[in-house]
C-alpha positions in Angstrom: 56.2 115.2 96.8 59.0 115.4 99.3 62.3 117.6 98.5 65.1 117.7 100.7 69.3 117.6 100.9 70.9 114.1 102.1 74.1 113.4 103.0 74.6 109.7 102.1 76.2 107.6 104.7 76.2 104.3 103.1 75.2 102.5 99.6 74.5 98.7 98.8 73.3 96.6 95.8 71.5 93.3 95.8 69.6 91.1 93.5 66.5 90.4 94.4 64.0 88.2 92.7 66.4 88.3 89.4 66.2 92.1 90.0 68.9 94.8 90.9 68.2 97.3 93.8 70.0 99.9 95.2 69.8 101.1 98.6 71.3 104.2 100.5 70.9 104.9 103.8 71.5 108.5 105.3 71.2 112.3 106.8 69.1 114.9 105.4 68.6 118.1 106.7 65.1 118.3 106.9 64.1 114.8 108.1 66.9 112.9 109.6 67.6 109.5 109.2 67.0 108.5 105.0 66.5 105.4 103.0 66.6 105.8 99.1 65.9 102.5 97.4 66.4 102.9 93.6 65.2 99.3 91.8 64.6 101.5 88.2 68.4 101.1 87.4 70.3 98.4 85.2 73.7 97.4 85.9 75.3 97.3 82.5 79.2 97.1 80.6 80.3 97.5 77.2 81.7 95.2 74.4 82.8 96.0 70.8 79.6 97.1 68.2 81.3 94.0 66.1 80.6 91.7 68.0 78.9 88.5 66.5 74.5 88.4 67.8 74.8 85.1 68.1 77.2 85.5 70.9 74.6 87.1 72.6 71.8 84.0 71.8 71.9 82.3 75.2 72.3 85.1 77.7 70.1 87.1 79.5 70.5 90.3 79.0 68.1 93.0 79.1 69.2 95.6 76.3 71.8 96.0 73.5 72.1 99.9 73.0 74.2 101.5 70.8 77.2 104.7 71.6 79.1 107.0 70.8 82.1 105.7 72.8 85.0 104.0 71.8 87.9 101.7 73.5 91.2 102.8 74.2 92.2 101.1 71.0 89.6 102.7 69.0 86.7 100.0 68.7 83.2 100.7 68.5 81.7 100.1 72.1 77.7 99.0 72.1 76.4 98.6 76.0 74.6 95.7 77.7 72.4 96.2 80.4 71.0 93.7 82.4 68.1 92.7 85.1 70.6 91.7 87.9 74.2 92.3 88.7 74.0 88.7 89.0 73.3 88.4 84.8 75.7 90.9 84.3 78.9 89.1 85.9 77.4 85.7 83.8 77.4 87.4 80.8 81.2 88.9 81.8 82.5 85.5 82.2 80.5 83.8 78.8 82.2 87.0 76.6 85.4 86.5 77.9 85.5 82.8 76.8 84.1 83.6 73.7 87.3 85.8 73.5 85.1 88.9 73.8 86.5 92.1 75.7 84.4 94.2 77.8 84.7 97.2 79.6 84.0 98.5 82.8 82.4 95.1 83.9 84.2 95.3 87.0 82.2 98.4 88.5 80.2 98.1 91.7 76.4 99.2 90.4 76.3 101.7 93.6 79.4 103.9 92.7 78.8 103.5 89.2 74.6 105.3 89.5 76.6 107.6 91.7 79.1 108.1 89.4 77.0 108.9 86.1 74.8 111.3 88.5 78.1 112.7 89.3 77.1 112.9 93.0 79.8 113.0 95.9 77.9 111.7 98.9 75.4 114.4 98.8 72.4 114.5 96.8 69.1 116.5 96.2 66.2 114.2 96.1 63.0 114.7 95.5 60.1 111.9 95.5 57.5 109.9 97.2 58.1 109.0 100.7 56.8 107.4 103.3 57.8 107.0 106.8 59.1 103.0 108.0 60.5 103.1 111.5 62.9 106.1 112.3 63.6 106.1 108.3 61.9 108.1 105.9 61.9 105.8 102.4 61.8 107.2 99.2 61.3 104.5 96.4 63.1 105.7 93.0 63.1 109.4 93.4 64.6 112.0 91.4 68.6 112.4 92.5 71.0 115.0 91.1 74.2 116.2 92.7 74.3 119.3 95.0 76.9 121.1 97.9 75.4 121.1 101.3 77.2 121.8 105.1 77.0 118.3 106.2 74.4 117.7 108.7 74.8 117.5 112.5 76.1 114.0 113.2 75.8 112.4 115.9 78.0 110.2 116.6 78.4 107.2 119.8 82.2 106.0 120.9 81.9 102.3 122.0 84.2 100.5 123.9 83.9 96.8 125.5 85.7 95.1 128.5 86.2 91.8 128.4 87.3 88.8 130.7 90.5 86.1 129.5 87.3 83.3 130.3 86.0 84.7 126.8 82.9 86.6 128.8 81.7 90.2 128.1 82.2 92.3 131.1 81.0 95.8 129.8 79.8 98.3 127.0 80.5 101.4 127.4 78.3 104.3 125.2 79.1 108.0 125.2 77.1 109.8 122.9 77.6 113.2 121.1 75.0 114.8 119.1 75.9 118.2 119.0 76.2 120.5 122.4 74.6 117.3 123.8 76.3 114.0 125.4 75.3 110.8 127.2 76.7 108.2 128.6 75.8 104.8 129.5 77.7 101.3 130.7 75.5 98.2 130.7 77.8 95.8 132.9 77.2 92.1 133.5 76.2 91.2 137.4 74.1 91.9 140.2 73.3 95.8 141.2 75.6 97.4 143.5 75.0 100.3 146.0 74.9 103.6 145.1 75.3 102.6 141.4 75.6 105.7 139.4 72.6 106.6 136.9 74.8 105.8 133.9 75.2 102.2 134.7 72.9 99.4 134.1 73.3 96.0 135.9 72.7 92.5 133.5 72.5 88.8 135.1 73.1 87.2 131.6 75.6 88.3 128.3 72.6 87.8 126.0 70.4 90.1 127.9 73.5 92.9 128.1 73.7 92.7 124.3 70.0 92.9 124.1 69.6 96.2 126.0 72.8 97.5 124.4 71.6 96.6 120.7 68.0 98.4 121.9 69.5 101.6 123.0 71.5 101.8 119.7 68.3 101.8 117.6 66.6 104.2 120.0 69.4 106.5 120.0 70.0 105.7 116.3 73.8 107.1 115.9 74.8 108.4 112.5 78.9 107.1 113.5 80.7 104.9 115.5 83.7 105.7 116.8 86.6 104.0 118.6 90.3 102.3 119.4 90.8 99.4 117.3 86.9 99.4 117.3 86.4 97.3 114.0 89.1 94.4 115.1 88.6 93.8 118.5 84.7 95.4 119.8 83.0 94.7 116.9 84.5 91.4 116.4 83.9 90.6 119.5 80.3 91.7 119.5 79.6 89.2 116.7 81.3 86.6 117.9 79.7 86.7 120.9 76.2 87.0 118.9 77.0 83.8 117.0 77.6 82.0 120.3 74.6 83.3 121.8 72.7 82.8 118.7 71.4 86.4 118.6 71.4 88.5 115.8 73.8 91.4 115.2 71.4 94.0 115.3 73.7 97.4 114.9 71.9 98.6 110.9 69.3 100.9 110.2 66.8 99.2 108.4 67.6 95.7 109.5 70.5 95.1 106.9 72.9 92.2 107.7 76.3 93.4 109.2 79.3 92.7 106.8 82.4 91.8 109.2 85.3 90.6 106.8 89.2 90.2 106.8 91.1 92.3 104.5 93.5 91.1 102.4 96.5 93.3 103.8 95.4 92.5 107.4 92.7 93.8 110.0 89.0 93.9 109.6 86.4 95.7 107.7 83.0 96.0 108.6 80.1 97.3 106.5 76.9 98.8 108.7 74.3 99.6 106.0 73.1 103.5 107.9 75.9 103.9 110.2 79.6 104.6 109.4 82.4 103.1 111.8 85.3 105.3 112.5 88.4 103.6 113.9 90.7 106.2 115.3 94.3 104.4 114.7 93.6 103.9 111.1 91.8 107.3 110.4 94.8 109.0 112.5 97.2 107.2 109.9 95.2 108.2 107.1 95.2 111.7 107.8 99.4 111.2 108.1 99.5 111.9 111.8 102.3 110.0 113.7 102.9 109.0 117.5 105.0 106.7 119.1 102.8 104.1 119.2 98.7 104.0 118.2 98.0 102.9 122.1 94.8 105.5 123.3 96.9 106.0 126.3 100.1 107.2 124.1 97.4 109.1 121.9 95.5 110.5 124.7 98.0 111.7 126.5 99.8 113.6 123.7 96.1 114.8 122.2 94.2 115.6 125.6 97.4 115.4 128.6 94.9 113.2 129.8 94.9 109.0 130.0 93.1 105.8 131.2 91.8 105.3 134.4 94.4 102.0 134.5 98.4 103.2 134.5 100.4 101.7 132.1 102.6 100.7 134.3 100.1 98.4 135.8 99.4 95.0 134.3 95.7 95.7 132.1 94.7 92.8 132.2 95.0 91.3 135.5 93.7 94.6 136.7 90.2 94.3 134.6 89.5 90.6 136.1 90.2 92.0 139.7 88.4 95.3 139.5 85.4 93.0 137.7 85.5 90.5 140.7 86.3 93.4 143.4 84.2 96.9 141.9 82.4 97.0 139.0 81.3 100.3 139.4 84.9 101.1 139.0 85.4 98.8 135.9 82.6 101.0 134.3 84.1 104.1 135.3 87.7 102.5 133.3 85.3 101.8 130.4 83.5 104.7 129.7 86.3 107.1 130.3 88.2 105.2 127.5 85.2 106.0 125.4 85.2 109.5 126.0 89.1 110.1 125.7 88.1 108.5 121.8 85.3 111.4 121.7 87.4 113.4 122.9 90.2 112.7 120.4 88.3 112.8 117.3 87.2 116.0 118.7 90.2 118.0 119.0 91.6 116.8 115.8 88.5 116.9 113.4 88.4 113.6 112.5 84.6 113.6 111.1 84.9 116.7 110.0 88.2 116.1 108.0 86.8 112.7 107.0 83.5 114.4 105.7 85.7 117.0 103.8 87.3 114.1 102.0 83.8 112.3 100.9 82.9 115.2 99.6 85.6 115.3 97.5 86.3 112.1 96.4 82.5 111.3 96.3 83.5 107.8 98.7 81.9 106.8 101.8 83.1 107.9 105.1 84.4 104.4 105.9 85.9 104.1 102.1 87.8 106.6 101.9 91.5 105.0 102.0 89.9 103.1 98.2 91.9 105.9 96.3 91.5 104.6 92.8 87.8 103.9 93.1 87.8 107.9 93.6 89.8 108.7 90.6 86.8 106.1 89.1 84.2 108.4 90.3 85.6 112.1 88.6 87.0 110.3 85.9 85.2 108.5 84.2 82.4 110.8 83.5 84.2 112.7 82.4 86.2 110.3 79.8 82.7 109.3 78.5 82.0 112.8 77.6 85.6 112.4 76.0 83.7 109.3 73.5 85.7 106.7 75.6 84.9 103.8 77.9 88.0 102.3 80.4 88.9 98.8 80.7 88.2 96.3 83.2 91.1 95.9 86.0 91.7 92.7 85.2 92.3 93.3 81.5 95.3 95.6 81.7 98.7 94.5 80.7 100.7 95.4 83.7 104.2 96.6 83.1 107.0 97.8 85.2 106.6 100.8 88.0 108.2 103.9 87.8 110.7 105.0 89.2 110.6 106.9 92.8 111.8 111.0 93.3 115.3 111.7 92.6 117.6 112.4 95.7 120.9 114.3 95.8 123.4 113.1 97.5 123.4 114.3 100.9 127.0 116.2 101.7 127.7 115.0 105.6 128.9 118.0 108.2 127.8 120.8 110.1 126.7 124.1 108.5 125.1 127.5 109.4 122.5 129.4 107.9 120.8 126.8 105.5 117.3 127.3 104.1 114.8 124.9 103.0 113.0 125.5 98.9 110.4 123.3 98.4 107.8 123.1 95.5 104.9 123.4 96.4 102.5 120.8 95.5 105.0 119.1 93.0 103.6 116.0 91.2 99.8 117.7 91.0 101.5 121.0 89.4 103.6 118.8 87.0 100.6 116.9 86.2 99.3 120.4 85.7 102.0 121.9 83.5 102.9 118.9 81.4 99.1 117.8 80.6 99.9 114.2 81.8 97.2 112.2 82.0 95.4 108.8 81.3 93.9 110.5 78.0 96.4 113.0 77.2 98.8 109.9 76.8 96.1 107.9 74.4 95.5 110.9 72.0 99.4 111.8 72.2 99.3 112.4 68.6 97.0 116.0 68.9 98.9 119.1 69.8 102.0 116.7 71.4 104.0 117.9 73.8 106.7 116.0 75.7 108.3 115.9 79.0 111.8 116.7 79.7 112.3 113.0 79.2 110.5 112.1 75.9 106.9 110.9 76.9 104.4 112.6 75.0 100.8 114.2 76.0 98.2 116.0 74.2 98.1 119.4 75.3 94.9 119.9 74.1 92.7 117.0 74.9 93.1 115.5 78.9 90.9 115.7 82.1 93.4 115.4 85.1 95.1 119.0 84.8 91.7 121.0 84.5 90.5 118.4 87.6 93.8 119.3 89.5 93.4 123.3 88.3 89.5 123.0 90.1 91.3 121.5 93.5 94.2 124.1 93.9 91.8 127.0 93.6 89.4 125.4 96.2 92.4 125.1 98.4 93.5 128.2 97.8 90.1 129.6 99.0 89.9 127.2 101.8 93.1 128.4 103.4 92.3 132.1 103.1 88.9 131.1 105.1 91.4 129.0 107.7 89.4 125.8 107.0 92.0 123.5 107.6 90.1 120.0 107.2 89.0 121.4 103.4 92.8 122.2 102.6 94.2 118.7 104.1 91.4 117.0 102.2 92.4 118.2 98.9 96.3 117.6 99.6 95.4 114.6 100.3 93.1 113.6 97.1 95.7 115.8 94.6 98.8 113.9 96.0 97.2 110.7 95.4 97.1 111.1 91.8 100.4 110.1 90.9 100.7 106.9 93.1 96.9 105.7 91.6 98.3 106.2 87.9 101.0 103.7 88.8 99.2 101.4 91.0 97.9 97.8 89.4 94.7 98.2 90.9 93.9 101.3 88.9 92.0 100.7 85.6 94.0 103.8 83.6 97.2 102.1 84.6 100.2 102.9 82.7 103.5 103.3 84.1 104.6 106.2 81.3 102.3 108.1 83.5 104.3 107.8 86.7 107.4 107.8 85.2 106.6 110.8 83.1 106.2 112.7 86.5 108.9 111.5 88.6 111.4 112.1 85.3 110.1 115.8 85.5 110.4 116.4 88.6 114.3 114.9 88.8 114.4 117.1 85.2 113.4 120.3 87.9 115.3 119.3 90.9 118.9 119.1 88.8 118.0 122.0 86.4 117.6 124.3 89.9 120.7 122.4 91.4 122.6 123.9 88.6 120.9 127.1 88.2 121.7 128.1 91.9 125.4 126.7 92.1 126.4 128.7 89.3 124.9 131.5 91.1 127.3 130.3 94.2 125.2 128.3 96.2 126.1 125.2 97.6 123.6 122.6 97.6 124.2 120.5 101.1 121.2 117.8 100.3 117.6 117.3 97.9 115.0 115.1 97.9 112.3 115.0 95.3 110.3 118.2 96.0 112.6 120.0 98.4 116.7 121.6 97.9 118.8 122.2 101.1 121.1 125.4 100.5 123.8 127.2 102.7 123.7 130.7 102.5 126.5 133.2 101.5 128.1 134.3 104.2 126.8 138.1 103.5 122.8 136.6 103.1 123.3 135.1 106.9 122.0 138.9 108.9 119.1 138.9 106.6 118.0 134.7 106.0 114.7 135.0 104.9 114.8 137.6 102.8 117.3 135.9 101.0 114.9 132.9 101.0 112.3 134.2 99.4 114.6 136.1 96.7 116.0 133.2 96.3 112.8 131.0 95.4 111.6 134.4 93.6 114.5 134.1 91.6 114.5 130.2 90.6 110.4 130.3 89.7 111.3 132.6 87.0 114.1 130.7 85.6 112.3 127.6 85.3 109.1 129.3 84.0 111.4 131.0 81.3 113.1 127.5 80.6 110.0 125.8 80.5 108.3 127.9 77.8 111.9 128.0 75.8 112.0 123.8 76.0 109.3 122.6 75.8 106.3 125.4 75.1 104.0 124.8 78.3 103.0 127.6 80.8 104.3 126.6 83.9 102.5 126.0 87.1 105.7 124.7 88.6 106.0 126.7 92.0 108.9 126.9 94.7 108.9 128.8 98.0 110.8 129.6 101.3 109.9 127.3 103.7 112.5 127.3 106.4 115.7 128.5 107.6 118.1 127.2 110.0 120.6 128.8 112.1 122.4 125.0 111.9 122.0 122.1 110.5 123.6 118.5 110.3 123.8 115.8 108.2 124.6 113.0 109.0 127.1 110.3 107.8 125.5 106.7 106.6 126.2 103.9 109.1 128.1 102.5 106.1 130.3 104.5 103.6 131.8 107.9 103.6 128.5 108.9 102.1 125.7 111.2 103.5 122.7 109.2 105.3 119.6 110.1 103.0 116.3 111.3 104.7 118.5 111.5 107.8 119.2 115.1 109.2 118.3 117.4 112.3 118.4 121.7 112.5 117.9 124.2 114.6 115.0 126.2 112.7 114.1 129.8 113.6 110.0 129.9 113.9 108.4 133.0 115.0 111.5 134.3 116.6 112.5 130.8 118.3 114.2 128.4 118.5 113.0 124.8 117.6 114.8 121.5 117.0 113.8 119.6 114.2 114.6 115.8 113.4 114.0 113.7 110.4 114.7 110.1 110.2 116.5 109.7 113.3 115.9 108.0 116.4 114.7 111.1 117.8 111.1 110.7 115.5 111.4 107.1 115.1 108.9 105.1 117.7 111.0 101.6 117.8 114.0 103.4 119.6 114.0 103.4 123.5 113.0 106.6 125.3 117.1 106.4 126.3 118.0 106.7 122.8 115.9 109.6 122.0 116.8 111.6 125.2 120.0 111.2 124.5 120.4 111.9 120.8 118.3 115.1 121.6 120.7 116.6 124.0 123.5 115.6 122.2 122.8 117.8 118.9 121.6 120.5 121.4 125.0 120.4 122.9 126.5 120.7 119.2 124.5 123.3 118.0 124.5 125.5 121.1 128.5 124.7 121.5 128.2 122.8 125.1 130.4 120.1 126.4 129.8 116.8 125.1 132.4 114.1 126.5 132.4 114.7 130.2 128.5 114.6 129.2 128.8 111.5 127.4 130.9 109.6 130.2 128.5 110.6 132.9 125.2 109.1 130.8 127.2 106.0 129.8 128.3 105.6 134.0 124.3 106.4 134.8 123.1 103.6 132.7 125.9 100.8 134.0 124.7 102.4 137.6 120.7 101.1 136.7 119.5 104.9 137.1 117.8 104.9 133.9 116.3 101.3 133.4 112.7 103.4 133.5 114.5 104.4 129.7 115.9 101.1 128.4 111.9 99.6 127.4 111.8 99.0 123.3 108.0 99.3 121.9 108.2 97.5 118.6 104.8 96.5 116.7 104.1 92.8 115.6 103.3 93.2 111.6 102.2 89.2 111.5 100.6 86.6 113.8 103.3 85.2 116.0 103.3 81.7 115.0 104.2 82.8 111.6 107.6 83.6 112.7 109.7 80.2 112.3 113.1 80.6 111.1 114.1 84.3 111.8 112.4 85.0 115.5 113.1 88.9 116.1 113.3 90.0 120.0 109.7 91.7 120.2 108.4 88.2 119.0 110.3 86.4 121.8 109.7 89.1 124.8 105.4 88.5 122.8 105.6 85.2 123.1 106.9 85.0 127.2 102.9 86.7 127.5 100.6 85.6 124.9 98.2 87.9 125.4 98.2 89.2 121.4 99.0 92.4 121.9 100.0 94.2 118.5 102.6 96.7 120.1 105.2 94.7 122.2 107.0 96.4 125.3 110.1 94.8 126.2 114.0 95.3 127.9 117.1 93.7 127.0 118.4 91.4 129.3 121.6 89.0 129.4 118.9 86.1 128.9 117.3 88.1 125.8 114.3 89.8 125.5 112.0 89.7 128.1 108.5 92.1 128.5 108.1 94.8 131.2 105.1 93.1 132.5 107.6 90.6 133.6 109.8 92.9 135.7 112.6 92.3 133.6 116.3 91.6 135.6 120.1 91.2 134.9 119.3 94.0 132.7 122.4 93.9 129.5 123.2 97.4 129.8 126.3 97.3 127.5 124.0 96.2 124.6 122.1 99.6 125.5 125.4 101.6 125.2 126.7 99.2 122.0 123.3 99.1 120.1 122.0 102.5 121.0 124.0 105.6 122.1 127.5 104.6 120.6 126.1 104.4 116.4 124.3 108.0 117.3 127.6 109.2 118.9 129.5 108.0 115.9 127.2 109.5 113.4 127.5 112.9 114.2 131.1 113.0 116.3 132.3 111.6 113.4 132.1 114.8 111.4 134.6 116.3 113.8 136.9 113.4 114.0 135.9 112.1 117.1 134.2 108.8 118.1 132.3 107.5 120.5 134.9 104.8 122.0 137.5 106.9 122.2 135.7 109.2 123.9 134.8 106.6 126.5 138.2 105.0 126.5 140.0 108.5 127.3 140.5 111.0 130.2 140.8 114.0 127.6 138.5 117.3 128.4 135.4 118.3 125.9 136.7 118.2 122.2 135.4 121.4 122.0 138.5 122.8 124.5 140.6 122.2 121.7 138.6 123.7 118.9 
């Protein structure tokens, strides 16, 4: 009898001589690398206890058990297990053209034995084993769910080099696994002198791929990073494997490699014992934002460090030269791009954010962006305990979606001493305070309350709130211990709630649930709204969770006090209004969170309105001074670096009251001079193939088409022939579109609030407006 703590990495079912296994593959902390094959368990679903027996006369099934649970609509449930998953989807498709409904056919056999265990990637086993390979196998052993420190990954950050003839020049390996590293390249050609250690020399692809796939089940990685690792390495790698006939040996126990096309676009592979972390998409998911995902733009902002190749140089033609002229230098390109991703994921966390999260949300590492399959695994558990089984995806009757936060109109000008209130954790505390919820909402009738606009929850029988209540206060502890990764993780799995609720993919769909949430919070944000302006406040701008208010002039000496009397002031009138309305302790919270010395909004391009989520502030942090931008060109990563520059310094000149025409005039002359063409270059990413662009052909697509090289993220300058790419040294360079299209609609935007604009600032000899302020 063997006991020990695994971390599970991955999880697969098959059917397998009319039989169902299970297999996971991962880390324990006594014995490394694990393989748990479970072929004890029967997939099953549920249909009505009414149902006719004779309907059942010509399936295969295994059992017909009877329960205690119930459908949404209050039918008497009996469950069906079968031999296979295989049986099971037969029987699915028989029931539903006999006109019988199931429930919860739809559920993968893996997260649904994880799911009853209640386990979140980590489990206790206990069992037989035996030892096959590197793996220790356990065959059906005990599992039940239990909180360990993950174990000590280690993890191996590939990257390839490849040739335009379609041949694999290079692999490049470096290998963390704790305090230690390695690093290999195995390259394609002959030897060369004084060939660094790290470098091994090939005559044939097939015999690179070979040594590489060897080394990988010797060094048996628990992760695999990289940059765009999934759609263009690993692609690659089994592309090239197909052509060569060779397998695609990168699994732990010699599973097949899943390599598939999502629906939305990109690839997603499954490696049954290894996880595959792609740093753009695991950035994104963790709502961090850059200019562009390039690993030079990410590098250099991350590490102040960058490839080996400049950007400025033409990548491509570079690789085939440096290939045909010095391959010891190719592989010294290649494996520094695979430590700058090691690097990367280093400095930010990335594992051990993403590990946070699966520990959570019980998914898989690579899973994790499958948000409703999450609120699957804590909900439904829990919903049986309730007497209640969920219905099958497809079943639902999907209605309209809710409506999205409720903005204020935005008032355009320039103000001083404005502060920032903003609830914290909004949707998850009105989830919280209103009892909203999938089953709150079915048994409406016991104990109703309703929201401020008319839906009604029980507020004595739900699951969400209590689940919600459980997160906060692990938050709460995590940020007192400064574990930043645990708090992100559960912001990010609380705020998901709402959008999952409305989603169509979510089996608990409704949209009273979303809509019951967004009407609240527009019920909170217009109830403070009124609250402060008759206390007399002027509210400048709000947006869903957060109220922009000038100070009075007396509260400008002391601004954060004021803040946080301020927010101290509004939580208890809400609380008090709350209880008085609608009976329900609130968990409704708002706080200080900034203050600005100035602060600008903007007006639309169109209209005498405000521009929504559009404004920029001089914040006071830590006794400095920092400018902030939101929604303006400033933050956005289509805009030339011209653009931005100059918008920056141009609000810094407002806010700090410098000259700004003379200024204006002097950048407008510098651009028609050519001293800034190094600013003009547009990055704009491709969001579909080029081809499928017929009738409407935007510039990036024309300037991507001049190269065909498939690049995702297009660099390009406007000339008077169009578009054309830097790589093409572009000439005759349109500079007045670049004063037209770029500085004269920020000019306008914010000179506009002080009656000035941007051509007649240009057109006339007159001093700074400011001399006759």
């Amino acid at each position: 009898m063997i006991k020990t703590d695994v971390f599970i990495l991955t999880g697969e079912w098959l059917d397998i001589n009319g039989k169902n296994e299970l297999r996971f593959l991962g880390k324990s902390v006594d014995y490394g690398p694990v393989e748990i094959i479970v072929d004890n368990y029967r997939p099953f679903l549920f249909v009505q206890k009414d149902s006719a027996q004779k309907e059942f006369e010509n399936l295969k099934y295994y059992l017909r058990r009877n329960t205690d649970l119930k459908s949404f609509k209050g039918e008497k449930l009996d469950a069906i297990y079968f031999l296979s998953q295989r049986d099971l989807r037969i029987a699915d498709e028989e029931f539903h053209r006999a006109d019988i409904s199931t429930y919860e056919a739809d559920i993968d056999p893996v997260k649904r034995f994880l799911t009853e265990k209640m386990i979140n990637v980590q489990a206790a086993v206990s069992g037989e084993a035996v030892p096959k390979g590197k793996l220790l196998t356990f065959i059906n052993p005990e599992m039940k769910p239990c909180n360990i420190a993950a174990p000590n990954f280690c993890a191996a950050s590939i990257d390839i080099e490849t040739g335009r003839n379609g041949l694999l020049y290079s692999i490049a390996v470096h290998l963390t696994d704790g305090s230690n590293e390695e690093k290999i390249v195995f390259m394609l050609g002959d030897m060369q002198k004084d060939t660094p250690e790290y470098i091994l020399f090939f005559q044939a692809e097939k015999d690179l791929l070979s040594a590489f796939f060897e080394w990988i089940k010797e060094k048996d990685p628990d992760i695999i990073i990289g940059w765009n690792v999934v759609g263009f390495d690993i692609l690659f790698l089994e592309k090239k494997c197909a052509e060569l006939n060779i397998n695609f040996d990168l699994s732990r126990n010699e599973s097949k490699v899943i390599l598939r096309k999502r629906k939305i676009g990109g690839y997603f592979v499954s490696i049954p014992g290894r996880i595959v972390i792609d740093g753009p998409a695991a950035l994104r998911s963790a709502f961090y934002s850059f200019d562009d995902y390039k690993l030079e733009t990410v590098a250099q902002e991350i590490l102040r460090t960058g490839k080996l190749i400049a950007p400025s140089r033409n990548k491509v033609f570079e690789i085939e030269r440096l290939f045909k002229e010095d391959k010891i230098k190719l592989a010294e390109y290649n494996i520094n791009d695979a430590q700058l991703v090691t690097g990367i994921f280093k400095k930010i966390g990335i594992i051990d954010l993403s590990v946070k999260r699966a520990q959570l949300s019980g998914l898989f590492l690579d899973q994790l962006g499958f948000m409703s399959a999450a609120f699957d695994h804590f909900y439904l558990p829990r919903l049986h305990k309730k007497g209640y089984a969920a219905p099958n995806v497809k079943d639902l009757e999907t209605l309209q979606h809710s409506a999205g936060g409720h903005v204020l109109d935005p008032k355009p000008g320039i103000y001083e001493n404005v502060i920032l209130l903003d609830f914290k954790s909004l949707y998850p505390t009105i989830i919280r305070t209103f009892k909203i919820d999938p089953l709150s909402r079915l048994l409406s009738h016991e104990n109703p309350l309703q929201t401020p606009d008319g839906y009604t929850f029980s507020s004595t029988n739900h699951i969400l709130p209590e689940f919600i209540a459980e997160l906060m206060e692990k938050r709460a502890e995590a940020n007192k211990r400064k574990d930043k990764p645990l708090s992100q993780a559960i912001k990010i799995l609380m705020n998901s709630f709402y959008g999952i609720m409305g989603s169509y993919n979510c089996r608990f769909y409704h949209p009273d649930l979303p809509s019951a949430i967004t009407g609240t919070g527009k019920w909170l944000l217009l109830q403070s709204k009124e609250f402060l302006e008759r206390n007399g406040y002027e509210i400048i701008y709000g947006d869903t969770d957060s109220l922009f208010i000038k100070l009075k002039e007396e509260e400008g000496n002391n601004p954060n006090a004021a803040g946080e009397q301020l927010a101290s002031e509004l939580n208890l009138h809400l609380k008090e209004k709350l209880a008085a309305m609608f009976g329900v302790e609130s968990f409704i919270e708002i706080e200080f969170e900034k203050y600005y010395t100035k602060f600008i909004i903007t007006m639309a391009r169109k209209g005498e309105t405000g521009a929504k989520k559009r404004y920029a502030g001089m914040l006071v942090k830590d006794a400095k001074e920092i400018f902030e931008f939101v929604g303006m060109e400033f933050v956005r990563s289509d805009w030339t670096k011209l653009a931005k520059e100059f918008q920056m310094e141009l609000y810094e000149r407002i806010f700090t009251n410098r000259e700004v025409n003379e200024w204006i005039r002097d950048v407008v002359s510098r651009i028609r001079k050519g001293e800034l063409n190094d600013k003009l270059i547009y990055r704009k990413r491709l969001r579909k193939n080029m081809s499928d662009y017929i009738k409407n052909v935007p510039p990036q697509v024309r300037a991507a088409r001049m190269l065909a090289t498939g690049e995702a993220v297009v660099r390009y300058i406007i000339t008077k022939n169009g578009p054309v790419p830097v790589e093409l040294n572009p000439r005759n360079i349109d500079y007045q579109h670049y004063i037209d299209k770029q500085l004269k609609p920020i000019t306008d935007s914010v000179l506009g609030l002080l009656g000035q604009s941007f051509d007649s600032i240009i057109n006339s000899d007159q001093l700074s407006f400011f001399d006759d302020m």
